[in-house]
Every structure is written in structure tokens, then in C-alpha cells.
N, CA, C and O atoms as a Maestro MAE file, in Angstrom:
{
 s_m_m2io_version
 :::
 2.0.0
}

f_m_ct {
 s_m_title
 :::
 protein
 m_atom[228] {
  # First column is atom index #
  i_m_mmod_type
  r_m_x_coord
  r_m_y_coord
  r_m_z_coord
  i_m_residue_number
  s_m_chain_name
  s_m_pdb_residue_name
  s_m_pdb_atom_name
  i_m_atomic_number
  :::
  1 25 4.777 -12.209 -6.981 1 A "UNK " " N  " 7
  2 3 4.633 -10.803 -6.644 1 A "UNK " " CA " 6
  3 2 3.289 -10.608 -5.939 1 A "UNK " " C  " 6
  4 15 2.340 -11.384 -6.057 1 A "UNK " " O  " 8
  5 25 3.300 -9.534 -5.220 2 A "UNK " " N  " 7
  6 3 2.071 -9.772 -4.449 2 A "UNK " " CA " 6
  7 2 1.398 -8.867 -4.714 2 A "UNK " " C  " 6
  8 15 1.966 -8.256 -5.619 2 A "UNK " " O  " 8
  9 25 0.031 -8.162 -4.325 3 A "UNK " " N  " 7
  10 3 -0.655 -7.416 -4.808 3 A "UNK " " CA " 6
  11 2 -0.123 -5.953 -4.076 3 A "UNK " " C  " 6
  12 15 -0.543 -4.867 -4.475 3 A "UNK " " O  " 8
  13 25 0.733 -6.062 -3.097 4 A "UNK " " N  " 7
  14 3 1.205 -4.485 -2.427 4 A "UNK " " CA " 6
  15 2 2.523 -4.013 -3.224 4 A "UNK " " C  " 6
  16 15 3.188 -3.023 -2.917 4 A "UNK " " O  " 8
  17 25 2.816 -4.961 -4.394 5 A "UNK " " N  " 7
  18 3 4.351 -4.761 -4.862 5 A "UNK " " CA " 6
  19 2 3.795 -3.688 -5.882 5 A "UNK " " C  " 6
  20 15 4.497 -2.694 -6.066 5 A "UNK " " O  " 8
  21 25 2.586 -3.801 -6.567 6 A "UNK " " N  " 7
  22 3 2.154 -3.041 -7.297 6 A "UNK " " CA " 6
  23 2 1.288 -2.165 -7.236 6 A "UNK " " C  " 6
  24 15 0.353 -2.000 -8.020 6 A "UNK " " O  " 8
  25 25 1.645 -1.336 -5.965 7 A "UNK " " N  " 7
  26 3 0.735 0.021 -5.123 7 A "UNK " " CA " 6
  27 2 1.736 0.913 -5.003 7 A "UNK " " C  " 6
  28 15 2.863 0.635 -4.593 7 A "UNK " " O  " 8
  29 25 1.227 2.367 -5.473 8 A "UNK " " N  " 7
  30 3 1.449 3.203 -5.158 8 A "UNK " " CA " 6
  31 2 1.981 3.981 -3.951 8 A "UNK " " C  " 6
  32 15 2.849 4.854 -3.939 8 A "UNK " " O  " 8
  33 25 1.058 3.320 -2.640 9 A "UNK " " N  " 7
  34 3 1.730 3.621 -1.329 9 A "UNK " " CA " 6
  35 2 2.523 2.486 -1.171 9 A "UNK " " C  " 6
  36 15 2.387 2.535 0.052 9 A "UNK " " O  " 8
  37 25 3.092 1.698 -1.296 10 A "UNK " " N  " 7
  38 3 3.907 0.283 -1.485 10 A "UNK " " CA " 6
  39 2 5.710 1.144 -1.726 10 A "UNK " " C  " 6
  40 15 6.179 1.295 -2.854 10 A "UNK " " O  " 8
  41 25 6.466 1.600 -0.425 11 A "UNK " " N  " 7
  42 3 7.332 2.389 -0.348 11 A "UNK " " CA " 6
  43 2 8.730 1.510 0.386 11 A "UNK " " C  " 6
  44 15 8.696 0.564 1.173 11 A "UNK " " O  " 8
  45 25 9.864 2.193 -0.178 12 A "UNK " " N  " 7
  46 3 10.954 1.440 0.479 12 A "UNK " " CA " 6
  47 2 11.295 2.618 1.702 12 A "UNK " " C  " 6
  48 15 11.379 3.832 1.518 12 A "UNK " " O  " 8
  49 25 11.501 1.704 3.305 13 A "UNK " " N  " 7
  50 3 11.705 2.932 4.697 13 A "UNK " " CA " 6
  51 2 12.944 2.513 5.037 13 A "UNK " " C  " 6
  52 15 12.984 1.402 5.565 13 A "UNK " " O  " 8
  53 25 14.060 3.138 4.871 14 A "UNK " " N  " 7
  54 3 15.111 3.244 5.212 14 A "UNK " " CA " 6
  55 2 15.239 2.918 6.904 14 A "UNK " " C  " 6
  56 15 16.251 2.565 7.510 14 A "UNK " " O  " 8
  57 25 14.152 3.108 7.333 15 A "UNK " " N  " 7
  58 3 14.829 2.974 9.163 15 A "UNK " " CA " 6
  59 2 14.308 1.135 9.141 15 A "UNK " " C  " 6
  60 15 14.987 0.474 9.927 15 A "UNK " " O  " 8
  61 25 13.772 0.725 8.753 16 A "UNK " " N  " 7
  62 3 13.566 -0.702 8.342 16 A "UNK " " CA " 6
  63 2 14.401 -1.021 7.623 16 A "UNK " " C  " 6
  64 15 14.859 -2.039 8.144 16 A "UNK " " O  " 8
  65 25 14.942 -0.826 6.721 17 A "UNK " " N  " 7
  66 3 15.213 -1.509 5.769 17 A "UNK " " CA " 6
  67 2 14.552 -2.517 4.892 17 A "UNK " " C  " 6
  68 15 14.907 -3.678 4.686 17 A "UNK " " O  " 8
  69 25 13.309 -1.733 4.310 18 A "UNK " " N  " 7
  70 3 12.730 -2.930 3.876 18 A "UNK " " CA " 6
  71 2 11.427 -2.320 3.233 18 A "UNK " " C  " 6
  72 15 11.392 -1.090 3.264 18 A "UNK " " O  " 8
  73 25 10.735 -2.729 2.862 19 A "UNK " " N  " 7
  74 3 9.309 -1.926 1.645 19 A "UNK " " CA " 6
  75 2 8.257 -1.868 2.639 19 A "UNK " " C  " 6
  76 15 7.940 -3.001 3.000 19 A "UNK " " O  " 8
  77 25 7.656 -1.013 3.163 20 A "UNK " " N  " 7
  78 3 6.298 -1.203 3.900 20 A "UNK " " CA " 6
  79 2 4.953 -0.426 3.314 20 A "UNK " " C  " 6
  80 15 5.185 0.656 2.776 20 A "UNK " " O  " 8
  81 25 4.126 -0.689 3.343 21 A "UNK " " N  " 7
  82 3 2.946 0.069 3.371 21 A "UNK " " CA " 6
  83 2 2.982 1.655 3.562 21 A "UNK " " C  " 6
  84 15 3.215 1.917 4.742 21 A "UNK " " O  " 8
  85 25 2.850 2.617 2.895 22 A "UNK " " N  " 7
  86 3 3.101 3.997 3.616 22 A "UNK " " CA " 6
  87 2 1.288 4.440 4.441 22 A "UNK " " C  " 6
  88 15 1.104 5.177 5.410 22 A "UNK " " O  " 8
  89 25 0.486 3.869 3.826 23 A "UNK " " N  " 7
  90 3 -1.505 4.289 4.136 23 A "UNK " " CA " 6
  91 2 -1.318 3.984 5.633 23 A "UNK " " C  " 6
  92 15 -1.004 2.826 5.911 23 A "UNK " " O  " 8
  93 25 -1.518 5.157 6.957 24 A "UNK " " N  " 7
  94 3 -2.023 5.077 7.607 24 A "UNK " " CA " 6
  95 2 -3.249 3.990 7.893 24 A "UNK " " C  " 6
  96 15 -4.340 4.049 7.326 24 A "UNK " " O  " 8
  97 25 -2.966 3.240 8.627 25 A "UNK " " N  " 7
  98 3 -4.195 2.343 8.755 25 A "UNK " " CA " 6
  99 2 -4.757 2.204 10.010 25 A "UNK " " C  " 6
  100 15 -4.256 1.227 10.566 25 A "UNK " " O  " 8
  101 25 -5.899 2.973 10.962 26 A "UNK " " N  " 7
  102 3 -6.529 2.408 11.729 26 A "UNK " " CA " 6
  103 2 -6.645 0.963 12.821 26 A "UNK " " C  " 6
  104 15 -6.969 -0.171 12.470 26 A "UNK " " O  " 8
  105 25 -6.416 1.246 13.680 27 A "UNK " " N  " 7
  106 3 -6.753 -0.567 14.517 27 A "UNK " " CA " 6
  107 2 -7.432 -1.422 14.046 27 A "UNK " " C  " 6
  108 15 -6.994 -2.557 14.231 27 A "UNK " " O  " 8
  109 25 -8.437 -1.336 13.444 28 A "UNK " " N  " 7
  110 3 -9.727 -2.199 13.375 28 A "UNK " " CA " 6
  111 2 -9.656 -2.658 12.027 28 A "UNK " " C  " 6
  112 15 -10.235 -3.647 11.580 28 A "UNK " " O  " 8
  113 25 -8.709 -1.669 11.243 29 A "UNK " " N  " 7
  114 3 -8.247 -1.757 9.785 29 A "UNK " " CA " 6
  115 2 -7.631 -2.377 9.507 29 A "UNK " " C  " 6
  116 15 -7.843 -3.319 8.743 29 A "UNK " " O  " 8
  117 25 -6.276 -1.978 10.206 30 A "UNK " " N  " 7
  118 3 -5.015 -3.308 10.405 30 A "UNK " " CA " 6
  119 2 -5.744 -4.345 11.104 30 A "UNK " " C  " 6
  120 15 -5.149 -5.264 10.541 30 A "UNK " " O  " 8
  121 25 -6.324 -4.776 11.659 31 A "UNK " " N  " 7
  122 3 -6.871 -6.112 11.874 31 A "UNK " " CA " 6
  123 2 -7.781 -6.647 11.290 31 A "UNK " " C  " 6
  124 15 -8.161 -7.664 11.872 31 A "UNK " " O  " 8
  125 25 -8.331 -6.407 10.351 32 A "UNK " " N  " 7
  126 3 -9.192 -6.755 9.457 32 A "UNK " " CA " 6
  127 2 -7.924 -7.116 8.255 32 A "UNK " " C  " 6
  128 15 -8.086 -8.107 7.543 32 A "UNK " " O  " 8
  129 25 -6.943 -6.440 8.126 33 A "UNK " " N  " 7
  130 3 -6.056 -6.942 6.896 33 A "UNK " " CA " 6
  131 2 -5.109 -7.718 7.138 33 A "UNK " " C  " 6
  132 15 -4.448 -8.346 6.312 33 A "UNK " " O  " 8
  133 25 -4.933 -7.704 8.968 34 A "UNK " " N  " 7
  134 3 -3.938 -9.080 9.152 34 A "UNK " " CA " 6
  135 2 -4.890 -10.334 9.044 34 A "UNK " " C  " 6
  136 15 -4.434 -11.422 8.689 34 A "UNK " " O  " 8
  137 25 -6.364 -10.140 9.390 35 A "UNK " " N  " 7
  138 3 -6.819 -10.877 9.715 35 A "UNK " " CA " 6
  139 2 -7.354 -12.252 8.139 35 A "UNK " " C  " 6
  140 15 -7.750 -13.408 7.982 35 A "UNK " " O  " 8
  141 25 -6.979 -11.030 7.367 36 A "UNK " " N  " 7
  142 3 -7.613 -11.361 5.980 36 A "UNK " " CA " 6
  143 2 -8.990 -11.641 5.848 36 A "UNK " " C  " 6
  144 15 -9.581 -12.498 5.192 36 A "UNK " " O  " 8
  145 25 -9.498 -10.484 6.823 37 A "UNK " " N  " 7
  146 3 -10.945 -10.468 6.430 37 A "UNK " " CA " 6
  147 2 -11.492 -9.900 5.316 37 A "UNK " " C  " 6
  148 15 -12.573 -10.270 4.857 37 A "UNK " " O  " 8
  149 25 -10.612 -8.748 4.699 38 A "UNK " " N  " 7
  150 3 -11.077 -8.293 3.319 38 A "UNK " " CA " 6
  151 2 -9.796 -8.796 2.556 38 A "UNK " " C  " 6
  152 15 -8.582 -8.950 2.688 38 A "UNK " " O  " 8
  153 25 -11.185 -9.006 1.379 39 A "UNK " " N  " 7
  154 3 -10.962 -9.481 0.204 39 A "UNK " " CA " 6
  155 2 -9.786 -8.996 -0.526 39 A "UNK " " C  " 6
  156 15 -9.116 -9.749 -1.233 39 A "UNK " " O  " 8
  157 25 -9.513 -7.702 -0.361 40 A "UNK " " N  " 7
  158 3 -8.165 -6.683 -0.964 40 A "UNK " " CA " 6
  159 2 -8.585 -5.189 -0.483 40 A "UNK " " C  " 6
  160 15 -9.644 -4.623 -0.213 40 A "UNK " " O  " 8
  161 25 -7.530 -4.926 -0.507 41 A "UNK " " N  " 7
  162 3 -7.036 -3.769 0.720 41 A "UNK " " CA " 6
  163 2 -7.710 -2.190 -0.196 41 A "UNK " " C  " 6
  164 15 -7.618 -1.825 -1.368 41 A "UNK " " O  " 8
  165 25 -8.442 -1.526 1.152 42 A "UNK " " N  " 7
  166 3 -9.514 -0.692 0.524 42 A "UNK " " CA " 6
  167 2 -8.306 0.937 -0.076 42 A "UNK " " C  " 6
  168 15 -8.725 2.014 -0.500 42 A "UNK " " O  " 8
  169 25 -6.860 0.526 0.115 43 A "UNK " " N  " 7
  170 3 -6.621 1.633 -0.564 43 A "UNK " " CA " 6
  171 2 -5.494 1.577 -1.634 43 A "UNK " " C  " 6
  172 15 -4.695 2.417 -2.049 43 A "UNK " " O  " 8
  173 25 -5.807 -0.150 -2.016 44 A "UNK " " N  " 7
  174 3 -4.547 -0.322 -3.043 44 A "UNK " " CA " 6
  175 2 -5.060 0.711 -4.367 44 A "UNK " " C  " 6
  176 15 -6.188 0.991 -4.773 44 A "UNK " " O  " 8
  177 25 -3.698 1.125 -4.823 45 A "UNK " " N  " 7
  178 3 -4.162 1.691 -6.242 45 A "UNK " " CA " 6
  179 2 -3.058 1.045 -6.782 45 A "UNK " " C  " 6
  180 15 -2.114 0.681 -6.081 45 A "UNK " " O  " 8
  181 25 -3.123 0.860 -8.117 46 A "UNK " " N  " 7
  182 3 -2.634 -0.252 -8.955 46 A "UNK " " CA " 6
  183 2 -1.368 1.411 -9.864 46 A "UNK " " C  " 6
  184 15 -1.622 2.613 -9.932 46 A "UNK " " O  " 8
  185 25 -0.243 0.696 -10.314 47 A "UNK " " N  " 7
  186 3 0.531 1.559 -10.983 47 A "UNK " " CA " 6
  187 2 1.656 2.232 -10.248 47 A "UNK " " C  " 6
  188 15 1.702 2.099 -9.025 47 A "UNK " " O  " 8
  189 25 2.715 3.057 -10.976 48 A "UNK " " N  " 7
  190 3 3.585 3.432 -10.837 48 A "UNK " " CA " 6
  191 2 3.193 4.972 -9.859 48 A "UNK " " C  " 6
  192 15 2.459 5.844 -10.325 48 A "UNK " " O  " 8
  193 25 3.698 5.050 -8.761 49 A "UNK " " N  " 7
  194 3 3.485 6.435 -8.652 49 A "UNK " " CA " 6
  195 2 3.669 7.850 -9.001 49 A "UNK " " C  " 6
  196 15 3.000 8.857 -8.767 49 A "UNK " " O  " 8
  197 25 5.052 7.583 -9.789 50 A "UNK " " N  " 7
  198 3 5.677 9.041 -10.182 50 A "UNK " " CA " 6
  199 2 4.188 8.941 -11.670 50 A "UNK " " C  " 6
  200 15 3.357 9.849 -11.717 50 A "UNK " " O  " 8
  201 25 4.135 7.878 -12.584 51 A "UNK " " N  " 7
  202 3 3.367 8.080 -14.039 51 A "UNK " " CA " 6
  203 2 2.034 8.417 -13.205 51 A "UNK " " C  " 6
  204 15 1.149 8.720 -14.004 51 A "UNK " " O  " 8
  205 25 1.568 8.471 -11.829 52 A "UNK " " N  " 7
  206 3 -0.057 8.271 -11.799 52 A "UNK " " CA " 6
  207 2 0.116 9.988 -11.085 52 A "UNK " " C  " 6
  208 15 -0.911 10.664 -11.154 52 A "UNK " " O  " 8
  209 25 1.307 10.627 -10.459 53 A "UNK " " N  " 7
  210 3 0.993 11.630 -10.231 53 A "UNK " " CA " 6
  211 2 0.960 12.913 -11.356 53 A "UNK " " C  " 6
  212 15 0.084 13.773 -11.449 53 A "UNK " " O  " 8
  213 25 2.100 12.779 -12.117 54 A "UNK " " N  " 7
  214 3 2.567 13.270 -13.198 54 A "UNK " " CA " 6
  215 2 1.065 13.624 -14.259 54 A "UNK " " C  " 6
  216 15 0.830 14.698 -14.812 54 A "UNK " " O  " 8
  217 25 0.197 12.343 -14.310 55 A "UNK " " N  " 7
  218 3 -1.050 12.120 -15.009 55 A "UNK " " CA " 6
  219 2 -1.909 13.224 -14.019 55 A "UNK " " C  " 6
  220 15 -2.654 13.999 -14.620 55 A "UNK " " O  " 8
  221 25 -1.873 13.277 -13.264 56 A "UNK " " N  " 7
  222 3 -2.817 14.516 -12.438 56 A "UNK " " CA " 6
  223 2 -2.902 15.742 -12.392 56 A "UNK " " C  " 6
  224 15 -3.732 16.513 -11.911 56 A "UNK " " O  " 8
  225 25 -0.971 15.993 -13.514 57 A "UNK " " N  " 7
  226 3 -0.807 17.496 -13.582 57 A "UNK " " CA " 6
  227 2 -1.608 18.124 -14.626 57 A "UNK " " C  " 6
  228 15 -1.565 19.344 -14.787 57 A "UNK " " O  " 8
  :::
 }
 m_bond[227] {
  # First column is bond index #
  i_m_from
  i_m_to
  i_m_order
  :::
  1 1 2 1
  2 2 3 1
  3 3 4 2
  4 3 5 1
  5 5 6 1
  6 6 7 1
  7 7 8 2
  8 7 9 1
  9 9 10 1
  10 10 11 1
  11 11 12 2
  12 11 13 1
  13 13 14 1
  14 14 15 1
  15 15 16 2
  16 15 17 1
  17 17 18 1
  18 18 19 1
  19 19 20 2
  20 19 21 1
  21 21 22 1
  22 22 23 1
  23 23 24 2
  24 23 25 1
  25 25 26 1
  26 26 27 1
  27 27 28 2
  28 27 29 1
  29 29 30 1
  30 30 31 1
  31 31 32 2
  32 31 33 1
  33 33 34 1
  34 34 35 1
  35 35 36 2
  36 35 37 1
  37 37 38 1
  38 38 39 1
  39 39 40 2
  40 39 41 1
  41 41 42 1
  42 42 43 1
  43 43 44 2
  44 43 45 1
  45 45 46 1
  46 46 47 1
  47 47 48 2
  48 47 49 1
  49 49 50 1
  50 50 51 1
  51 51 52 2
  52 51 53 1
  53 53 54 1
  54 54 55 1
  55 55 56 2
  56 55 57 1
  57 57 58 1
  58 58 59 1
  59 59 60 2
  60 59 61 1
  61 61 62 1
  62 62 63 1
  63 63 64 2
  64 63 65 1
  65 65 66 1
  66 66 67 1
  67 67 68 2
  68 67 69 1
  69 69 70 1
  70 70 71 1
  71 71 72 2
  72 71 73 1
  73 73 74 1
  74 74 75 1
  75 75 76 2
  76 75 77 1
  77 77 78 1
  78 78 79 1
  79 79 80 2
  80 79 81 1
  81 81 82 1
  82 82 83 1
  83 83 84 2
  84 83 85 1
  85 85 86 1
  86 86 87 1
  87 87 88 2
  88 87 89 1
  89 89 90 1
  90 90 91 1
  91 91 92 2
  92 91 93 1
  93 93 94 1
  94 94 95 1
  95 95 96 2
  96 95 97 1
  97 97 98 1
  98 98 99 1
  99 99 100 2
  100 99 101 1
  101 101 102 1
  102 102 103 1
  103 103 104 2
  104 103 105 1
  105 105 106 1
  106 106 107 1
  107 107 108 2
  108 107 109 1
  109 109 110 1
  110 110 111 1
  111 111 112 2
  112 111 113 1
  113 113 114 1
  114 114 115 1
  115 115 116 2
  116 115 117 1
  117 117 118 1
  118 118 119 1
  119 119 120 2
  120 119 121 1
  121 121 122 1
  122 122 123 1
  123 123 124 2
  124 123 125 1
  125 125 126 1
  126 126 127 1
  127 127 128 2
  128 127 129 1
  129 129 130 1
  130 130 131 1
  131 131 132 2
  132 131 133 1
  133 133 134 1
  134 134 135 1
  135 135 136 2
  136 135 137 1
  137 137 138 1
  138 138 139 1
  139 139 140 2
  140 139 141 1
  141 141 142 1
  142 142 143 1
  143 143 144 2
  144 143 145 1
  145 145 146 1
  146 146 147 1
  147 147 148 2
  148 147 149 1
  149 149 150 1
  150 150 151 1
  151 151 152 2
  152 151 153 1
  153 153 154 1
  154 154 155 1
  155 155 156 2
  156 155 157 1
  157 157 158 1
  158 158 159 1
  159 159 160 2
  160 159 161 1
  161 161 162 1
  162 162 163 1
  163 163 164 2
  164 163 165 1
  165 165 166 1
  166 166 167 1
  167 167 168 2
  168 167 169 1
  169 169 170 1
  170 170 171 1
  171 171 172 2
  172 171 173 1
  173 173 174 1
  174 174 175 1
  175 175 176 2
  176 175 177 1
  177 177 178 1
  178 178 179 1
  179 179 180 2
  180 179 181 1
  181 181 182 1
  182 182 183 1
  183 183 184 2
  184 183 185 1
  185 185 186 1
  186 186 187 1
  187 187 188 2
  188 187 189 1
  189 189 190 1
  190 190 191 1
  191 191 192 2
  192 191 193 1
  193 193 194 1
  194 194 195 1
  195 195 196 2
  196 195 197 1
  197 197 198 1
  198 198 199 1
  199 199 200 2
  200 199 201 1
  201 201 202 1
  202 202 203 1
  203 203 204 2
  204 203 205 1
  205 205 206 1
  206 206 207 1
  207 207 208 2
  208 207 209 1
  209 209 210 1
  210 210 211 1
  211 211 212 2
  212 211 213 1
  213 213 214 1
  214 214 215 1
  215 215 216 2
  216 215 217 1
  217 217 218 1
  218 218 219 1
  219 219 220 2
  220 219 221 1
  221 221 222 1
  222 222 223 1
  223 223 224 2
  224 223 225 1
  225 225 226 1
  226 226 227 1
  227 227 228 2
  :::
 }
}
């Protein structure tokens, strides 16, 4: 499992067919994360999304 399986923006897109990233990411951003220049991705949040929004009410 990888570390985007367990993110919050970590979404299934129907016109893909397939789970992508939902975080807007910048040029320089996305190439720094294809590039695997950072260490882990500056907007993973760890957890379920419906329990982490629900927790905010």
C-alpha cells in the first residue's frame, strides 16, 4: 500500500477510471514529486475522510 492510499485527497475519478490525487498541484510541485525530490508529499493527511471531516463538526 502506498502512502497516497491512505490520504484523504487520495479519490476514485470516474472519467479515469482509476484513484488519483484530488490536491491541485503546481508545476514545480508536480515535478518535485515526480521527481522524488521530497521526502513525502507536503499535503498528505493521513485517515479516513468522511471520520476526519465529521471530527471538525
Amino acid at each position: 500500500m502506498s502512502i497516497c492510499e491512505d490520504c484523504i485527497y487520495y479519490a476514485y475519478d470516474e472519467e479515469y477510471d482509476d484513484y488519483t490525487c484530488e490536491q491541485d498541484l503546481d508545476e514545480d510541485e508536480m515535478a518535485a514529486f515526480l521527481e522524488k525530490r521530497r521526502n513525502s508529499c507536503p499535503f498528505y493527511h493521513p485517515g479516513n475522510a468522511d471520520y476526519y471531516l465529521a471530527g471538525k463538526q
